[in-house]
C-alpha positions in Angstrom: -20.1 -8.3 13.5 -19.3 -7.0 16.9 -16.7 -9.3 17.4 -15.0 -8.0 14.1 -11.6 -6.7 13.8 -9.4 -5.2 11.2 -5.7 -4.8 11.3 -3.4 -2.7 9.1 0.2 -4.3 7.8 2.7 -1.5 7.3 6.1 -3.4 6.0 9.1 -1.0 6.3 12.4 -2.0 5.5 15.5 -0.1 6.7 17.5 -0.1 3.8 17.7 -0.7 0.4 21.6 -0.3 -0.6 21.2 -1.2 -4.3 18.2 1.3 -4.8 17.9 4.0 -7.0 16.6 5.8 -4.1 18.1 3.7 -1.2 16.6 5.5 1.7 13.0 6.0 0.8 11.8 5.6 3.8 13.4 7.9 6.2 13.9 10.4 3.2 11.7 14.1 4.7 8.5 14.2 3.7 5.9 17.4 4.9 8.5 18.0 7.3 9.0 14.2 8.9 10.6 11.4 7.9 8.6 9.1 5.5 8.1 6.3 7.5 6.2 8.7 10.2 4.5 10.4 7.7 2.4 7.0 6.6 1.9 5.8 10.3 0.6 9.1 11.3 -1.9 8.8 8.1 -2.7 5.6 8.8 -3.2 6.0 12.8 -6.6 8.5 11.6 -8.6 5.5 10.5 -10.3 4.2 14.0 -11.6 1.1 11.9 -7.8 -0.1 12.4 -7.6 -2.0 15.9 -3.9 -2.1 15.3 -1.1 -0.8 12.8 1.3 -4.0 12.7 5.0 -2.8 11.3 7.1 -5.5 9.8 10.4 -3.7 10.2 14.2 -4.1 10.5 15.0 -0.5 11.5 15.6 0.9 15.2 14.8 4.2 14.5 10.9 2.9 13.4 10.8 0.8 16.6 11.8 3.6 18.9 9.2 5.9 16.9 6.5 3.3 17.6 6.7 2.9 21.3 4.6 6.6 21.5 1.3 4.8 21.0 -0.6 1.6 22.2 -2.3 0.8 18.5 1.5 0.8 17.3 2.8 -3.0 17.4 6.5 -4.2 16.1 7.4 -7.5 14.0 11.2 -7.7 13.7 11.8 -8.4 10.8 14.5 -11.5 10.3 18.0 -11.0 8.0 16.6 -13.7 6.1 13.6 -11.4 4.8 16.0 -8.4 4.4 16.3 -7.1 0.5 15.4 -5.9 -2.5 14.7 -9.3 -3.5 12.4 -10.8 -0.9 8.9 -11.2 -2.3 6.4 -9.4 -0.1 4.4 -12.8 0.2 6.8 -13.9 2.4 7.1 -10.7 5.1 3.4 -10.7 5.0 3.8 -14.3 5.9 6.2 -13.9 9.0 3.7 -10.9 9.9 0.7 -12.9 9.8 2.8 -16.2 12.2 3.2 -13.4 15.0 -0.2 -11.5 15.2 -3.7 -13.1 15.5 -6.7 -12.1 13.4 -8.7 -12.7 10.4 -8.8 -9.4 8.4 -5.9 -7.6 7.3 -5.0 -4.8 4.8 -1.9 -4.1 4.2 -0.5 -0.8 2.9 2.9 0.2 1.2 4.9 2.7 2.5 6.4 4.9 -0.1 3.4 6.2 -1.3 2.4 9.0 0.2 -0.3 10.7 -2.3 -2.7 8.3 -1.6 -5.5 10.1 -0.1 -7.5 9.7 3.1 -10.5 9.4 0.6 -8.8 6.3 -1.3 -7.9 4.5 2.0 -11.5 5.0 3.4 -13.2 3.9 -0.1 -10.6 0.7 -0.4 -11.4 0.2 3.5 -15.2 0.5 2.8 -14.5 -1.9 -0.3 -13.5 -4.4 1.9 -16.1 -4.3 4.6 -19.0 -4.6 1.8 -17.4 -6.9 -0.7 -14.7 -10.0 1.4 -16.0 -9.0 5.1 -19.2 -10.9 3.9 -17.5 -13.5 2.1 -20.1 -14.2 0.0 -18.0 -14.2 -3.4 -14.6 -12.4 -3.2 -11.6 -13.7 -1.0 -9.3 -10.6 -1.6 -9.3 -6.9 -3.0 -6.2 -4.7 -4.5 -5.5 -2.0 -6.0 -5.0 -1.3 -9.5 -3.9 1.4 -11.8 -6.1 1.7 -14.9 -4.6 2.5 -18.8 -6.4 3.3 -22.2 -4.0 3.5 -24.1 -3.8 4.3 -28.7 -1.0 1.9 -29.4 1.0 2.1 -32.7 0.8 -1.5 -34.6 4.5 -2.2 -35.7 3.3 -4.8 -38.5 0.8 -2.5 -40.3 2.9 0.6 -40.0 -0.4 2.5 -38.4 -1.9 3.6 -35.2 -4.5 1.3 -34.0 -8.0 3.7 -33.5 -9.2 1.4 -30.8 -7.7 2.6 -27.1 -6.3 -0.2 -25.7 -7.8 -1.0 -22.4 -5.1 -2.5 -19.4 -4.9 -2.5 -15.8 -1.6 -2.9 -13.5 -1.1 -3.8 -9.7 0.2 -1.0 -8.0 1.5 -2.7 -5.1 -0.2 0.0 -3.0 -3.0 -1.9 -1.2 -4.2 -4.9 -0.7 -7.0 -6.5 1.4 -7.2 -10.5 2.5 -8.4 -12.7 5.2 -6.3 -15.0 7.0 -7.7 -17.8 5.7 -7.2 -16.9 2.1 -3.7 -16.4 2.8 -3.1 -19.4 4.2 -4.8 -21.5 1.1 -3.2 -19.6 -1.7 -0.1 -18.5 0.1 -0.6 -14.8 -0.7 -2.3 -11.6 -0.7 -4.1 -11.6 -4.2 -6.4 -14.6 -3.7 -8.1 -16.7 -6.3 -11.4 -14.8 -6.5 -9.9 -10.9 -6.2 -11.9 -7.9 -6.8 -9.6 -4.6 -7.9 -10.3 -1.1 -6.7 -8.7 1.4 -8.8 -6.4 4.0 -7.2 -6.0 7.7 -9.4 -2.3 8.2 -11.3 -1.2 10.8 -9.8 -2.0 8.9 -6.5 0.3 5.9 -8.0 3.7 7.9 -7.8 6.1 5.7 -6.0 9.2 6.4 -4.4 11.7 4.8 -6.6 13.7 7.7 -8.2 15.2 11.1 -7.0 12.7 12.4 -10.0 9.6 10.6 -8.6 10.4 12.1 -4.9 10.7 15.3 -5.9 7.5 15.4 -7.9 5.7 13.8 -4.9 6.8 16.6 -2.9 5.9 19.3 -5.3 2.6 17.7 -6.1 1.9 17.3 -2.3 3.0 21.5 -2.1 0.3 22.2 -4.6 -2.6 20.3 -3.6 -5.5 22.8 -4.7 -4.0 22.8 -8.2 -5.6 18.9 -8.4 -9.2 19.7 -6.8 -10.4 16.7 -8.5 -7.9 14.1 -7.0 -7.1 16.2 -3.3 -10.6 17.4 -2.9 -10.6 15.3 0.7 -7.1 16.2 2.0 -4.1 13.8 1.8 
């Protein structure tokens, strides 16, 4: 494997005018603006031979020209909005870059720990690296939930179990991308991320309790133990 090499996605998109919180990613976040915030976080892992940015915005690319691992995709009006699958940018990403193994990261969540991007990286390596089964990892959020059964008129005693993509991360090769035509590949494998670590930047409420949980770190030894 000494020819391997892994490259991080980091789509950022400049604005979202219709949003309930339209400039997530240049809102301030532990003293920076967002966007900086995740490079900088993602820049620690050495396993990353580059940090690709899908991006529209001039202020990212200016930001970007401080460091060699740094490389820009401008990002075409066509792929601009709130309703442009991700598929597709990952796709106009993946025309302008070489390489076979990619994970890509979203960039408006910012309590995912150090910790949980090693693990999912680690995840990778041991389970599609090898390819002997899985062609794709992502992360998921895990429920167990007591739901009330509307029919019956009682609660049902069994907890529920379900599990949601997150969005957060996801890990692929090339070449399952180019068969299925996405990140989440026919034969995925799911790594599970911790709730608090889910909280997404899509309300003023949300980015407010990301800033507050971020503040008071030590009060969630179990999630933070590992720095953020």
């Amino acid at each position: 494997m000494s020819n391997f090499y892994l490259t991080a996605l980091l789509p950022i998109q400049k604005d979202y005018p219709f949003h309930v919180l339209p400039n997530r990613n240049f809102l301030p976040f532990n003293g920076i603006p967002m966007y900086q915030y995740m490079i900088e976080k993602l820049l620690k892992f050495t396993q990353f031979e580059s940090i690709v940015i899908n991006t529209d915005s001039d202020e990212v690319k200016e930001y970007c020209k401080w460091n060699g691992r740094l490389r820009i995709i401008d990002r075409p009006k066509s792929l601009i909005g709130e309703d442009v699958k991700s598929d597709l940018i990952t796709a106009h990403t993946l025309e302008k870059i070489s390489g076979e193994h990619f994970i890509e990261f979203q960039s408006f969540n910012p309590l995912v720990t150090n910790y949980t991007l090693d693990s999912f990286i680690k995840q990778y390596m041991d389970q599609i690296v090898v390819g002997e089964y899985f062609d794709s990892v992502f992360s998921i959020q895990r429920y167990e939930l007591r739901n009330y059964d509307l029919e019956k008129r009682e609660m049902n005693d069994e907890f529920q179990f379900s599990i949601i993509e997150n969005g957060i991360l996801h890990g692929f090769t090339r070449t399952s991308f180019r068969k299925h035509g996405k990140k989440i590949g026919k034969v995925a494998t799911a790594f599970e991320v911790k709730e608090i670590e889910n909280t997404l930047l899509d309300s003023d409420a949300n980015y407010e309790l990301a800033k507050l949980v971020f503040a008071n770190q030590d009060k969630f030894p179990a999630v933070f133990h590992s720095g953020i």
